[in-house]
C-alpha positions in Angstrom: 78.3 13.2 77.6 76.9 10.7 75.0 73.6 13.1 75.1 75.7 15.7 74.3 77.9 14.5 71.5 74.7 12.9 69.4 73.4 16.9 70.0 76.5 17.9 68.5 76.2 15.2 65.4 72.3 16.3 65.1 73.2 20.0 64.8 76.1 19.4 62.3 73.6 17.7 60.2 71.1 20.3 60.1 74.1 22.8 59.0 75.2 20.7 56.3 71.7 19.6 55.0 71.1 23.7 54.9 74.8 24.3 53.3 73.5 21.5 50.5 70.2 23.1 50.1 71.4 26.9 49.7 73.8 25.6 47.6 71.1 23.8 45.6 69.4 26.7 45.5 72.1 28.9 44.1 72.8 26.7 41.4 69.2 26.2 40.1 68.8 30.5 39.8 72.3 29.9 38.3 71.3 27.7 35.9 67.5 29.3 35.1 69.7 32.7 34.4 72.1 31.1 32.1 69.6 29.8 30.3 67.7 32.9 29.7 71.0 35.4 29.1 72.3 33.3 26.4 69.2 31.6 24.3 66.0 33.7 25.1 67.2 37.6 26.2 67.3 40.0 23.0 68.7 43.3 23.6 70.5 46.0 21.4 73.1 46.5 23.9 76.6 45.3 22.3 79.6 45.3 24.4 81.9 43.9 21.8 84.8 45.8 21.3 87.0 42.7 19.9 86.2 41.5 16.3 84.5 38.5 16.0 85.9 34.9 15.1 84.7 34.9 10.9 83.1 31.0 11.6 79.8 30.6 11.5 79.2 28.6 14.6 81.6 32.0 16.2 79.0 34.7 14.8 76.7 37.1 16.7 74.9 40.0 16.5 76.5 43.1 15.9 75.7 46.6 16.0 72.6 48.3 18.0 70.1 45.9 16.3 67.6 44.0 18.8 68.4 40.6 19.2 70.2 37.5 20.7 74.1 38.3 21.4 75.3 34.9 21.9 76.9 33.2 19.0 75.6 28.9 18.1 79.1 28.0 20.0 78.1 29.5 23.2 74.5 28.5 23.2 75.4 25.1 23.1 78.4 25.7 25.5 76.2 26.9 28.2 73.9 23.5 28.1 76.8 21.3 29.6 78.0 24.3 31.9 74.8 24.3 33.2 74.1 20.4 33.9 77.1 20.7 35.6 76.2 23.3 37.9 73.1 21.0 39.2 74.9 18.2 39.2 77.3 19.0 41.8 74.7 19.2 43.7 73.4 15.5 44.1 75.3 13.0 46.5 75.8 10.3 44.3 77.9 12.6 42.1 81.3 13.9 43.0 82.4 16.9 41.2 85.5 18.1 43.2 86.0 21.8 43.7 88.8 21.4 41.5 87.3 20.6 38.4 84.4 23.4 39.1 87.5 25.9 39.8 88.7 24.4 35.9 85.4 25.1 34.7 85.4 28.9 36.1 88.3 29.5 34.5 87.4 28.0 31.2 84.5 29.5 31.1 86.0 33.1 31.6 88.6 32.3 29.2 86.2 30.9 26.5 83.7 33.7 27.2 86.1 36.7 25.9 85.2 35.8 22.6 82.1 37.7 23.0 82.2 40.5 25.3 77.8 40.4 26.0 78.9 36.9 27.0 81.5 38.4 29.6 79.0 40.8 31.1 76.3 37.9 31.4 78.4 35.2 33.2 79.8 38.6 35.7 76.7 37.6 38.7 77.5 34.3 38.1 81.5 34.8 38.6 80.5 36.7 41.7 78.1 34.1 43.1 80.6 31.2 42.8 83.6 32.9 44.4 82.1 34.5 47.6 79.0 31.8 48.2 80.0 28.9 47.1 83.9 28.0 46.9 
């Protein structure tokens, strides 16, 4: 019976130890896309529809010229988002499922400002709502 239960405990620590390092996992592609969508990928795509905020740090490229589609404010936005992300991720840090269900919301609130922003943070929306909450 003893054999059995410390089987039990073993197992259930292989399946959490491969829960932590999917999860790890998903959150470093995550983060490495992030990353890429909103401070290195130029395209000529635009998506807006809205007009944008008139504030500098709110301004993006408009129009069907080549470029970067993310205005200042969400390129510096995304660097906490993403620290986040990899945080969660280590055991001596506790960020509760709460405050990560805050931050998806915030950041599909915040990211209407700038519809490129909307269709770059869609995989990510996906990811987090059927893998990993």
């Amino acid at each position: 019976m003893v054999v059995e239960i410390k089987k039990k405990i073993e197992n259930n620590k292989n399946i959490l130890w491969k829960n932590k390092n999917k999860n790890l996992l998903i959150s470093i592609f995550e983060s490495i896309y992030l990353i890429y969508m909103f401070h290195y990928f130029k395209t000529a795509i635009d998506f807006n529809i809205l007009a944008s905020p008139q504030n500098w740090m709110f301004k993006h490229l408009i129009g069907n010229e080549k470029g970067l589609r993310i205005c200042p404010f969400g390129r510096i936005v995304i660097i906490p988002f993403v620290i986040i992300l990899l945080l969660r991720n280590l055991s001596f840090i506790s960020i509760s499922k709460y405050f990560m269900n805050i931050l998806l919301v915030l950041s599909f609130i915040l990211s209407w400002m700038n519809m490129n922003a909307v269709v770059y943070f869609i995989p990510v929306w996906i990811v987090e709502i059927v893998v990993i909450i």
